[in-house]
C-alpha positions as CSV (number, residue, x, y, z in Angstrom):
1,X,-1.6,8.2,-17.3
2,X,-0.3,6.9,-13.7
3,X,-0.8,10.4,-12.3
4,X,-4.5,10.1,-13.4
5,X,-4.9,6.8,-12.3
6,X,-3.5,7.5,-8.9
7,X,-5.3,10.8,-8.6
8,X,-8.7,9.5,-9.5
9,X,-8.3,6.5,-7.5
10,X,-6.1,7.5,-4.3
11,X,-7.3,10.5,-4.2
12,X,-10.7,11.4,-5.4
13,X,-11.6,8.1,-4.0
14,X,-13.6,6.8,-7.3
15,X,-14.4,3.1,-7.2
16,X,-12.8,1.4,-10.1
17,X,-15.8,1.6,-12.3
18,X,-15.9,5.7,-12.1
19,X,-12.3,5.8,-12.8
20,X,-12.7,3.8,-15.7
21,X,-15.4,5.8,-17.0
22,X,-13.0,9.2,-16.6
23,X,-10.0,7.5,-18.5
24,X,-12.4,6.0,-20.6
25,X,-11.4,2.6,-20.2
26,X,-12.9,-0.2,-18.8
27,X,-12.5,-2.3,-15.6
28,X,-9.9,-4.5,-16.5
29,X,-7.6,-2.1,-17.8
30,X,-7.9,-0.4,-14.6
31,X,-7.3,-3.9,-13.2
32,X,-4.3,-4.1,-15.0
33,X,-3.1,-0.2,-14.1
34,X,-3.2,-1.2,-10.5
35,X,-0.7,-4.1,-11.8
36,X,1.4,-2.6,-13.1
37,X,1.3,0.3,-10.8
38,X,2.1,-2.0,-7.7
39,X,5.1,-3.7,-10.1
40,X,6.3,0.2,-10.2
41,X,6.1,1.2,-6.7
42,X,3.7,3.4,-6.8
43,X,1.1,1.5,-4.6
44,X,1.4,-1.3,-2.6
45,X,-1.2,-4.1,-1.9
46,X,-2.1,-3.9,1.8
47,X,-4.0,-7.2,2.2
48,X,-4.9,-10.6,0.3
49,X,-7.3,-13.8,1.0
50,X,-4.4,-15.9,0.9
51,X,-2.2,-13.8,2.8
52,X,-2.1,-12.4,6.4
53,X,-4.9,-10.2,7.5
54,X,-3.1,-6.6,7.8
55,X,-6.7,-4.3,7.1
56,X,-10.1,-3.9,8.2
57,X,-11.1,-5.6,4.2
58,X,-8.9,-8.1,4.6
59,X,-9.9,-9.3,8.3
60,X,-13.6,-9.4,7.7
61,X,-15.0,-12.7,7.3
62,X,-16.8,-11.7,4.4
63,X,-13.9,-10.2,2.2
64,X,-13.6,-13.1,0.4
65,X,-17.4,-13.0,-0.9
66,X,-17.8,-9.6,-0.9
67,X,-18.1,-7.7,-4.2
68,X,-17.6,-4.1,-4.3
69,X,-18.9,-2.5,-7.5
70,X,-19.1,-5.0,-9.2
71,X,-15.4,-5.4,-10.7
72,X,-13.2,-4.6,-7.8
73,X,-10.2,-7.0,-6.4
74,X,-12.3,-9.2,-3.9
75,X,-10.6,-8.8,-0.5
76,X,-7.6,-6.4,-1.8
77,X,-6.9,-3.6,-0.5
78,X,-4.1,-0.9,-2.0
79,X,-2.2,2.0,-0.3
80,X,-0.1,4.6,-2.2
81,X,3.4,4.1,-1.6
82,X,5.8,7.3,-1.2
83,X,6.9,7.3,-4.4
84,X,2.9,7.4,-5.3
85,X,2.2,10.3,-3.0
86,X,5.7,12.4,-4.7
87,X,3.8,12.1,-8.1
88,X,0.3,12.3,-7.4
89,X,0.4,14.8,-5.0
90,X,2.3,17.7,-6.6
């Protein structure tokens, strides 16, 4: 399952919605993936409205009205951590 996720998201690039539709799943458990995925250490959250501006997403005025396919984490943006890369890149 988090090799998967990670793969299919970090990898392949697939918005949210088309990995949902690969695992089978819907948007909020991929929601809750990236949760608990972050809690892990397998990604780390690279930007967020209330916090400082540390990405392109982040420092564009419209992150925080933007919508990106429809079920994504407005104005988030998530980078695989080391440990993320060891597993999902073997």
């Amino acid at each position: 399952m988090i090799k998967e996720t990670l793969k299919l998201l970090f990898i392949d690039n697939c918005t949210m919605q088309e990995a949902a539709e690969n695992l089978g799943i819907n948007q909020n458990a991929i929601k809750d993936r990236l949760i608990m995925l972050q809690h892990m250490g397998y990604i780390r959250e690279l930007c967020n409205n209330a916090g400082p501006k540390t990405s392109a997403c982040c420092s564009c005025s419209a992150a925080s009205t933007c919508s990106t396919d429809g079920g994504g984490f407005e104005g988030k943006a998530y980078q695989l951590t080391e440990k993320g890369e060891r597993i999902c890149c073997k």
